[in-house]
N, C-alpha and C positions, 0 to 999 in steps of 0.2 A: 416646584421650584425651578426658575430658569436653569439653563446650564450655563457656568460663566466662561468665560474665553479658557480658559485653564483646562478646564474639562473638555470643551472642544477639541483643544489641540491634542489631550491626554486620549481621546477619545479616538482621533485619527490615526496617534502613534498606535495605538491598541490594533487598528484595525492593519495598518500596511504589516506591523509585526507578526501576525497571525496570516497577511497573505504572503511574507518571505517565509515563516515557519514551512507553509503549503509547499512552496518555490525546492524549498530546503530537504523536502518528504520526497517530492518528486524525483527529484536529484539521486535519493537513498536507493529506489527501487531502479532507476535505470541498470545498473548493476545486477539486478536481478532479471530483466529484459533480455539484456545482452546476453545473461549466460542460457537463458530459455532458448534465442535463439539459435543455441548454438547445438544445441541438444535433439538426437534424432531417434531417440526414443518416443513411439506413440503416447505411453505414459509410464512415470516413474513418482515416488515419493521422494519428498524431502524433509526433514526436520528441522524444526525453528532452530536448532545451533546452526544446521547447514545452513541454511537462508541469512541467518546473522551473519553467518563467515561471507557469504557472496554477496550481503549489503556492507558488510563492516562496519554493522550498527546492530545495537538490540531492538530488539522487534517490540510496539509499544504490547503494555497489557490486553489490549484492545484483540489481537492477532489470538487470541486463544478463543475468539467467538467465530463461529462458523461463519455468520452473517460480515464479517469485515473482510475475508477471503473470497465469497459465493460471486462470481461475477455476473451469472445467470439471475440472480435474487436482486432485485431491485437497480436495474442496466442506466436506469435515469441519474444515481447517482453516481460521480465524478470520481474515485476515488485512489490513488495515486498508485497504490499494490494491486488491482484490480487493474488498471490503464495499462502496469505495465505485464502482468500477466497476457495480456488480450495483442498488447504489441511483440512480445514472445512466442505468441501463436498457439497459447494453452491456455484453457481453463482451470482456474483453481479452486479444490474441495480442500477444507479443515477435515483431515480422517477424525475418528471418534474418539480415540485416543486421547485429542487436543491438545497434541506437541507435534503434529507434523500435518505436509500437505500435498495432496496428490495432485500431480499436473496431468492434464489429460490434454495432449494436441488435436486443437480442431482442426475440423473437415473443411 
């Protein structure tokens, strides 16, 4: 079935909405950039309450998988807590725990 003008337009709004959501994500974790950079510890942990507190946002469900933190696992994908980890000048590991993350400053 064709798509009708409706749907098209519904379809666009869909899309710019999910690229401000993106815009809006990015935004969250600069806060967490800034405070990496600011830090002169080789490496330290932090726990997802700490991270909430320096984004001032809850951290999505998502953040309790090692793979959404791992910046070294899969580098091709874009991902806005990743970006800003790497622009803080640290790597981020999920400890096994799965309530907290250790920043390790690169070389």
């Amino acid at each position: 079935m064709a798509k009708t003008a409706f749907d098209k337009i519904k379809s666009g709004l869909d899309d710019a909405k999910a690229y401000l959501d993106g815009l809006r994500n990015m935004n969250d974790y600069d806060a967490l950039r800034d405070y990496l950079k600011q830090q002169k510890l080789p490496e330290f942990v932090l726990s997802f309450e700490q991270i909430e507190e320096i984004i001032d946002a809850a951290l999505p469900r998502a953040a309790q998988r090692a793979s959404w933190w791992e910046t070294l696992r899969s580098p091709q994908e874009k991902m806005p807590q990743r970006e800003a980890c790497l622009a803080g000048g640290y790597i981020a590991t999920r400890m096994a725990d799965g309530k907290s993350v250790r920043f390790k400053r690169m070389k």
